[in-house]
VEXFI-36404 format. One record per residue: residue number from 1; y negated, x, z of N, C-alpha, C in turn. Coordinates in pm, whole numbers, always signed. Example, Ala and Ser with C-alpha at 12.3 -4.5 7.8 and 13.67 -1.06 7.14 Angstrom:
2
pos nnorth neast nup canorth caeast caup cnorth ceast cup
1 +569 +1319 +780 +450 +1230 +780 +330 +1320 +780 $
2 +225 +1285 +708 +106 +1367 +714 -3 +1290 +787 $
! end
This chain:
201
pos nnorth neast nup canorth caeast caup cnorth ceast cup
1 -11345 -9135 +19342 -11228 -9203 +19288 -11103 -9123 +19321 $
2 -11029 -9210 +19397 -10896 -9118 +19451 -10761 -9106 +19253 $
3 -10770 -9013 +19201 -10644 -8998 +19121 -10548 -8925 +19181 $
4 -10453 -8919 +19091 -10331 -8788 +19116 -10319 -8725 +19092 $
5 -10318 -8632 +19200 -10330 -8514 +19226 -10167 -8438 +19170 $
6 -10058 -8510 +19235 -9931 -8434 +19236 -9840 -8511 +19249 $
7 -9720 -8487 +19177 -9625 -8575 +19175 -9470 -8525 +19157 $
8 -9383 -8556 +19271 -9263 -8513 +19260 -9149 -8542 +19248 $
9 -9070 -8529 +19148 -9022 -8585 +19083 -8853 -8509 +19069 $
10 -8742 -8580 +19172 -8629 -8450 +19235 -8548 -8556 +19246 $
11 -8467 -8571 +19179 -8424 -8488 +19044 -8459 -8590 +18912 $
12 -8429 -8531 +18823 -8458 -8581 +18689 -8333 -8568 +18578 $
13 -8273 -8686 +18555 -8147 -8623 +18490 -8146 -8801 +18412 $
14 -8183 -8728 +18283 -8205 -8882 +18143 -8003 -8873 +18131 $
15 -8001 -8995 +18083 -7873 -9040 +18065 -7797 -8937 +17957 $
16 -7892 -8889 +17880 -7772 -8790 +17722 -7784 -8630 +17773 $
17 -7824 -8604 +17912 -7790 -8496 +18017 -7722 -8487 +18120 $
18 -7650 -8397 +18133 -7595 -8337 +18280 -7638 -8250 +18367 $
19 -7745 -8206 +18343 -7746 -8142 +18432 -7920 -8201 +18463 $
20 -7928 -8192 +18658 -8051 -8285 +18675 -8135 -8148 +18690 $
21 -8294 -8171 +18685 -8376 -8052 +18700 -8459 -8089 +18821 $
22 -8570 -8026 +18866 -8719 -8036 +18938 -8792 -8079 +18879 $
23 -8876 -8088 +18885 -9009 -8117 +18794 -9135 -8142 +18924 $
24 -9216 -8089 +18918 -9356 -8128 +18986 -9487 -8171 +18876 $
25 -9539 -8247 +18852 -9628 -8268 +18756 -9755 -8272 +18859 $
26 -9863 -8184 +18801 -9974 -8130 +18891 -10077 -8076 +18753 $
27 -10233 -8109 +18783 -10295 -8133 +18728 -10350 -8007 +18632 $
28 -10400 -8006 +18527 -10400 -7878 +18422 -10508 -7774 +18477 $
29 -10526 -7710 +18487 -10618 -7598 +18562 -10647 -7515 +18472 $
30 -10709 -7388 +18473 -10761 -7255 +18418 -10682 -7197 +18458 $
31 -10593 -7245 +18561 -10475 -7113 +18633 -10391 -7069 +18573 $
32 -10356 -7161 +18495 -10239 -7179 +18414 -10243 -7209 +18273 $
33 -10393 -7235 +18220 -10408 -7216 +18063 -10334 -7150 +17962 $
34 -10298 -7007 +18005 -10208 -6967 +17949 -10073 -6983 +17920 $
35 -10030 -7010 +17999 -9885 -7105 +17995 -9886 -7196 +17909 $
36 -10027 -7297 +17938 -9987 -7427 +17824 -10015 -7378 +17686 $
37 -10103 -7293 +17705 -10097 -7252 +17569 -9976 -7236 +17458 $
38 -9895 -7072 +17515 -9758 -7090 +17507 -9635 -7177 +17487 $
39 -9703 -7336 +17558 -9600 -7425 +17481 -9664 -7478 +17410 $
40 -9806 -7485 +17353 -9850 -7594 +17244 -9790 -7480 +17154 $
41 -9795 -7339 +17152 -9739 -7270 +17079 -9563 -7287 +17024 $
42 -9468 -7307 +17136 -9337 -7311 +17119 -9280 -7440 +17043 $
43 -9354 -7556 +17091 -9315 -7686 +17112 -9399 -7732 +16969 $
44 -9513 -7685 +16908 -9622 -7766 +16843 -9637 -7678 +16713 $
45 -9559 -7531 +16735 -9610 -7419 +16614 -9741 -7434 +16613 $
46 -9856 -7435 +16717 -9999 -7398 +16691 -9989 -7232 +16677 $
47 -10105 -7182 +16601 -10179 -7021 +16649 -10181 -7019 +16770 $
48 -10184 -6848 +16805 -10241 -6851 +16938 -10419 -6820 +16942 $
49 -10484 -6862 +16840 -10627 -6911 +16887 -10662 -7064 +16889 $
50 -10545 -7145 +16801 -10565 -7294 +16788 -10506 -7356 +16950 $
51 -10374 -7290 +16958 -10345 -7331 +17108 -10453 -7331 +17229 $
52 -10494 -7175 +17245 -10603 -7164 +17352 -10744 -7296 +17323 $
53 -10769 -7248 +17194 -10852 -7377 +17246 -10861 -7511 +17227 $
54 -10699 -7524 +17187 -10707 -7709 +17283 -10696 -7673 +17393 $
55 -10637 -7625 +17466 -10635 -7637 +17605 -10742 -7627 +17654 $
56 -10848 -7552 +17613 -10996 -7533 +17672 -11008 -7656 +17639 $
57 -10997 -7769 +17571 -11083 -7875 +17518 -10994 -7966 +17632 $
58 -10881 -7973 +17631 -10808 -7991 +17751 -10885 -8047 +17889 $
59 -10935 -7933 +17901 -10971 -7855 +18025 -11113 -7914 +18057 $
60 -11184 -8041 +17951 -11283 -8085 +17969 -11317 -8177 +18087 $
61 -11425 -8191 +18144 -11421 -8291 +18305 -11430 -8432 +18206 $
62 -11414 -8446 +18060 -11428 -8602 +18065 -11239 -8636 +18021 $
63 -11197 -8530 +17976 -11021 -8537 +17963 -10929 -8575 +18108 $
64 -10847 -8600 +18077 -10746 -8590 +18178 -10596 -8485 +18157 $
65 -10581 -8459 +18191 -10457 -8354 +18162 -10356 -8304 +18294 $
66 -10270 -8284 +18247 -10156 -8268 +18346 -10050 -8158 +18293 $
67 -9999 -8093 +18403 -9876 -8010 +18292 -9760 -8023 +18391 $
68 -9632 -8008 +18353 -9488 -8034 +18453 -9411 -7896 +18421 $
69 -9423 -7874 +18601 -9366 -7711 +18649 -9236 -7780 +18665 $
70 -9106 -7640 +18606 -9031 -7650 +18676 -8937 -7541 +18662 $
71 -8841 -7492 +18728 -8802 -7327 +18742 -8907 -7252 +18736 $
72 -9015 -7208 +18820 -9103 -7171 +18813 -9194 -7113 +18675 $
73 -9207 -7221 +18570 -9263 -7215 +18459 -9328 -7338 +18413 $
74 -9382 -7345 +18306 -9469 -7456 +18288 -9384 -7474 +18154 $
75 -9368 -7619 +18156 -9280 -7659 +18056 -9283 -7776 +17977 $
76 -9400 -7801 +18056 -9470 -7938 +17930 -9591 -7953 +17973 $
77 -9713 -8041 +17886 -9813 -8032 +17913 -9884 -8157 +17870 $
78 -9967 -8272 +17896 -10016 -8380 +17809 -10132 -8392 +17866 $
79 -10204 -8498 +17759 -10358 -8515 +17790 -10377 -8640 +17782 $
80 -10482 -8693 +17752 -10590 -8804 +17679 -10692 -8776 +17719 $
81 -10788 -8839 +17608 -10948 -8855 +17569 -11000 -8990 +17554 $
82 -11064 -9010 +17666 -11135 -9160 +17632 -11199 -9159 +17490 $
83 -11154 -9231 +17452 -11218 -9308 +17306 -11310 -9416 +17311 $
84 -11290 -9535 +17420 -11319 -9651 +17427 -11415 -9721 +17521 $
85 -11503 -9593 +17567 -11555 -9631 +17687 -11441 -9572 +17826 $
86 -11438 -9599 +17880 -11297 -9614 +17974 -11183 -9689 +17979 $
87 -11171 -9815 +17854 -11085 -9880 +17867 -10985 -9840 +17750 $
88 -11034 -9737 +17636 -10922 -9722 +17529 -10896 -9587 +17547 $
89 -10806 -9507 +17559 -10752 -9367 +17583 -10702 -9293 +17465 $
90 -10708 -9213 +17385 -10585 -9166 +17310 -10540 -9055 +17403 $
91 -10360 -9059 +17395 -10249 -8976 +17437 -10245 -8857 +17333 $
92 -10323 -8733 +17363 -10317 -8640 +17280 -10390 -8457 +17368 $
93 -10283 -8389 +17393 -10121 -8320 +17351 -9983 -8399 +17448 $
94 -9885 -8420 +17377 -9777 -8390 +17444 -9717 -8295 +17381 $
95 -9682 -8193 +17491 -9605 -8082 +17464 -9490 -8039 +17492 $
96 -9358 -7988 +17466 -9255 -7981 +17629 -9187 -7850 +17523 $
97 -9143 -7754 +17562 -9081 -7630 +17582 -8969 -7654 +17475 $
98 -8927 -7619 +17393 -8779 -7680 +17316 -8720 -7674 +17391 $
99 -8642 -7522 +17482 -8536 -7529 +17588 -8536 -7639 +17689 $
100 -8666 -7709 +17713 -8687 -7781 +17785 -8648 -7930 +17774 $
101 -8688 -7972 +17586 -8634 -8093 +17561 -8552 -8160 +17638 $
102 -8522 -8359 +17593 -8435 -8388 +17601 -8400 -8436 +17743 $
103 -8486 -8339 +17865 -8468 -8337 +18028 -8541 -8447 +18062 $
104 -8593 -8483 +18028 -8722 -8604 +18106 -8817 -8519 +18129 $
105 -8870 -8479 +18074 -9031 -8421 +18094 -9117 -8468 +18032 $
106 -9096 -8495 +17942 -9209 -8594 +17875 -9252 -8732 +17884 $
107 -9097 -8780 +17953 -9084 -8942 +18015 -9219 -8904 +18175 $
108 -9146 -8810 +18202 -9226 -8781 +18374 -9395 -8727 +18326 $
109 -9398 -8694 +18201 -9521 -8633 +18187 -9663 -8774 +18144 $
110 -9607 -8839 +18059 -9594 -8963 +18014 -9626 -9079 +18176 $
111 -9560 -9105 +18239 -9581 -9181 +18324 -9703 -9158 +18443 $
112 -9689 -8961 +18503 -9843 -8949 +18556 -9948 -8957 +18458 $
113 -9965 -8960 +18295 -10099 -8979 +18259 -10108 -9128 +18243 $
114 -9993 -9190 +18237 -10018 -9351 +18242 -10111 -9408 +18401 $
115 -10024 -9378 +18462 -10086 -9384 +18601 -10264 -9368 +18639 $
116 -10252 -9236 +18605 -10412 -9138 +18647 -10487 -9261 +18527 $
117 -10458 -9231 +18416 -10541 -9317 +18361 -10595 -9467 +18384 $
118 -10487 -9556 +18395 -10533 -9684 +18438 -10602 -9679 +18614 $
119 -10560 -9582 +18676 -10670 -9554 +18832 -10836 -9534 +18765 $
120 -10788 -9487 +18650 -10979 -9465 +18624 -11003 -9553 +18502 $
121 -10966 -9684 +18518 -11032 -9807 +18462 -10925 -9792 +18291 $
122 -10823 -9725 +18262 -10821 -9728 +18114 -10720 -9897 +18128 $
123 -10703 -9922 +18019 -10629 -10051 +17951 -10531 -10010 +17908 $
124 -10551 -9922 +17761 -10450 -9905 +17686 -10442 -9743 +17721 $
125 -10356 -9719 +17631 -10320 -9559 +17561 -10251 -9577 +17418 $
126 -10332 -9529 +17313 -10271 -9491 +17146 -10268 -9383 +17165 $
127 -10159 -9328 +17038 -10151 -9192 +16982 -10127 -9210 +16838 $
128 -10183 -9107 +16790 -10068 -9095 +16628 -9942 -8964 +16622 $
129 -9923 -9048 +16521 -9754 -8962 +16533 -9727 -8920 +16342 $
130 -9792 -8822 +16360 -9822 -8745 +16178 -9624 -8765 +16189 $
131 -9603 -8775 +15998 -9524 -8718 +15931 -9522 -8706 +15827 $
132 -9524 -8565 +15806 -9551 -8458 +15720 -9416 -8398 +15666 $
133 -9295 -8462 +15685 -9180 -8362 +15639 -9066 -8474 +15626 $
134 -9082 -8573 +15588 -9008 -8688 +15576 -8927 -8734 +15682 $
135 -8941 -8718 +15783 -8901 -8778 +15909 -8877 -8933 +15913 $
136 -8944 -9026 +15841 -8941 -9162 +15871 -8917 -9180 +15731 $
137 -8874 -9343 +15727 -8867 -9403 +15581 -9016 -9397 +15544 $
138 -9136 -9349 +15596 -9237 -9426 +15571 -9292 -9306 +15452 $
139 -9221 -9177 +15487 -9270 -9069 +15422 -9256 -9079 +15264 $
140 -9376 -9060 +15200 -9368 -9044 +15030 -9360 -9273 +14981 $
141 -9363 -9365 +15064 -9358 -9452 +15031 -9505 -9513 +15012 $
142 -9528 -9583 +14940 -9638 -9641 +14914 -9664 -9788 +15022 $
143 -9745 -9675 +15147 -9795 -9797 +15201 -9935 -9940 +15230 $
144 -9997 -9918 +15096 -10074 -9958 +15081 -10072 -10122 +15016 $
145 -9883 -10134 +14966 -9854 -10228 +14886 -9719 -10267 +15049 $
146 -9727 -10398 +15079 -9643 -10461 +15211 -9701 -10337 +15328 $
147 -9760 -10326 +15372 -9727 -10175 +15452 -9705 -10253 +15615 $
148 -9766 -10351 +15662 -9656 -10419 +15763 -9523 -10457 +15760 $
149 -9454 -10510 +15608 -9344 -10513 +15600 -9239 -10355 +15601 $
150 -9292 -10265 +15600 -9269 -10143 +15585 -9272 -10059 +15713 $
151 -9370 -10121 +15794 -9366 -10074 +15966 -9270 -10137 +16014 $
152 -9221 -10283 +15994 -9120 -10340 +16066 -9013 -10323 +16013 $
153 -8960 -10195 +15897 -8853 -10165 +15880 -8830 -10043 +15920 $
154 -8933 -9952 +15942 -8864 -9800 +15961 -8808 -9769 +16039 $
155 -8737 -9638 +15974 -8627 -9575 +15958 -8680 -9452 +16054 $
156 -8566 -9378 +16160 -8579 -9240 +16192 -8486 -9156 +16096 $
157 -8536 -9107 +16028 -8438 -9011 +15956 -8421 -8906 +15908 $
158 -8518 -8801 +16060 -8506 -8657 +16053 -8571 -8610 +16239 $
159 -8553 -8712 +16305 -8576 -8657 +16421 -8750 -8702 +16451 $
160 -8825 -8806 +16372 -8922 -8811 +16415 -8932 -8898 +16574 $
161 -9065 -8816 +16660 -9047 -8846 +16770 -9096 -9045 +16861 $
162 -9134 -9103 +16713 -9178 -9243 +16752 -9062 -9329 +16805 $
163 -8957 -9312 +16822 -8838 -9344 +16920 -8841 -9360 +17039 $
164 -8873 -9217 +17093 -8892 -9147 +17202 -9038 -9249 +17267 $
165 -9119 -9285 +17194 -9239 -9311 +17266 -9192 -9517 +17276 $
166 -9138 -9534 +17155 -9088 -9653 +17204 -9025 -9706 +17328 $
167 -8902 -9578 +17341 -8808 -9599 +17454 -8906 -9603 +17595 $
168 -9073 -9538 +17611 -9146 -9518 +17692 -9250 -9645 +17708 $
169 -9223 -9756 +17610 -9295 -9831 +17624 -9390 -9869 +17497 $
170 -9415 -9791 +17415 -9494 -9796 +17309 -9493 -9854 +17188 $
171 -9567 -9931 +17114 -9527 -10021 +16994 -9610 -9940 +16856 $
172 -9539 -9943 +16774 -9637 -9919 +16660 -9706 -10067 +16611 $
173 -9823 -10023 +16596 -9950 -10089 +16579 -10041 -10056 +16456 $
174 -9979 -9992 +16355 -10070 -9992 +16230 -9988 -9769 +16156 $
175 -10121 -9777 +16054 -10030 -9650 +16017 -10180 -9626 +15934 $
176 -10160 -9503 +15933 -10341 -9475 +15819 -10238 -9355 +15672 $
177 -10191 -9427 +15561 -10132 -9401 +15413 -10217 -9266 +15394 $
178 -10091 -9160 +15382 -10183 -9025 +15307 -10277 -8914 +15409 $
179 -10253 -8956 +15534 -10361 -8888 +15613 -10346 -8773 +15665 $
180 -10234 -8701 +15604 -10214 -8588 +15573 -10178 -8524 +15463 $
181 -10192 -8615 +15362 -10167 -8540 +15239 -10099 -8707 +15141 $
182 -10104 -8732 +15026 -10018 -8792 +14965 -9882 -8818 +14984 $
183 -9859 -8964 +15074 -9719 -9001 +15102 -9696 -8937 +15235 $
184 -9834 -8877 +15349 -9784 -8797 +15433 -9841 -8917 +15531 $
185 -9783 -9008 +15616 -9856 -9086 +15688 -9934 -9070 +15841 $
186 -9996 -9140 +15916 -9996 -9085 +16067 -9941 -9247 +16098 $
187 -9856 -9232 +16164 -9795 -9365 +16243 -9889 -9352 +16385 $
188 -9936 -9482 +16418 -9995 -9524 +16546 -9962 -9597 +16626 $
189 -9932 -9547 +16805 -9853 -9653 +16853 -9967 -9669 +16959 $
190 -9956 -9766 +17054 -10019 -9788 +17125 -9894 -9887 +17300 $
191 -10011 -9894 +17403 -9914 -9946 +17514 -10049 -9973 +17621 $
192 -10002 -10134 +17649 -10101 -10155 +17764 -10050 -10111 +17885 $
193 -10150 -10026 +17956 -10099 -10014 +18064 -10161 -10052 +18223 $
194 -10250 -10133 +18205 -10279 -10194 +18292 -10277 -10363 +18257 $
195 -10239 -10420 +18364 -10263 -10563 +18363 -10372 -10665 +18369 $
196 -10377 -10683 +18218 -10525 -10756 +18193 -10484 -10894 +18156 $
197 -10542 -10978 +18182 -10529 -11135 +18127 -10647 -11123 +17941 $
198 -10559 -11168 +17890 -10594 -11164 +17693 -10693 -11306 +17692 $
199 -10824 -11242 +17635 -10928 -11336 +17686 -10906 -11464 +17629 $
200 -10941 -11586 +17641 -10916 -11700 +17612 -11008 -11696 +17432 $
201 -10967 -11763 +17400 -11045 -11747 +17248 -11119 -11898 +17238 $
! end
């Protein structure tokens, strides 16, 4: 099965920046484990024994993973894990450097695992998107009472990153109440990314 291998990406400059960067997005290795480590560390506040071994888990032949070089450093990093057979994916690490934010790296990081993935049969891609620190209206609200009427109102209102995955294509698609704690929710988005005809019923 031919995937991608490498992808280059010159220049990269999102509209609320000036200044454009490099970026090469090239596939996650042992070469460079350490590096990603370092940003699940910078970007994610993991340990440095919780970091190392996602990336080892990363680093599995049934994962897919990718990380995006640029000024000769590694500065973001993402995955998925078939869930579904081959056709359901979850999107889980995205990582990107703080200094790094903001550049399109996560848009560029984001689009080669969209890619690689639907080459090897996926459909979709979900993720969840924890908040734990009141980031959304959804935080501390009781979503067990309307809680669709309550997805189709929220609020960003501390920087949570389900914006960001919208602007990439992604819809929220449900939410699991408390799943980090009382009033702490995980928001779930999801995005087809291959073109399927929706079976006749």
């Amino acid at each position: 099965m031919d995937t991608l291998e490498s992808q280059k990406l010159k220049p990269v400059n999102p509209p609320d920046m000036t200044e454009s960067i490099d970026i090469a997005i090239i596939p996650l290795s042992s070469k460079i484990a350490d590096d990603a480590a370092e940003v699940m560390r910078d970007a994610l506040g993991y340990s440095k024994k919780d970091a190392e071994a996602e990336v080892r888990r990363m680093l599995s032949k049934k994962r897919v993973a990718f990380a995006a070089i640029t000024e000769n450093l590694v500065a973001g990093i993402i995955g998925a894990i078939p869930q579904y057979g081959m056709t359901g994916w979850e999107l889980h690490p995205l990582a990107v450097l703080k200094a790094y934010q903001r550049r399109g790296i996560g848009t560029a990081l984001i689009e080669a695992l969209e890619n690689d993935v639907a080459a090897r049969g996926g459909i979709m891609l979900y993720l969840g998107s924890d908040d734990e620190s009141g980031t959304t209206s959804l935080y501390g609200a009781d979503l067990y009472d309307d809680t669709f009427g309550k997805l189709a109102n929220i609020k960003n209102i501390g920087g949570h990153p389900f914006p960001f995955y919208e602007k990439c294509g992604y819809k929220i698609v449900g939410v699991f109440p408390d799943a980090n704690g009382i009033g702490k929710p995980d928001i779930w988005m999801a995005k087809r990314i291959a073109k399927a005809a929706i079976p006749e019923t």
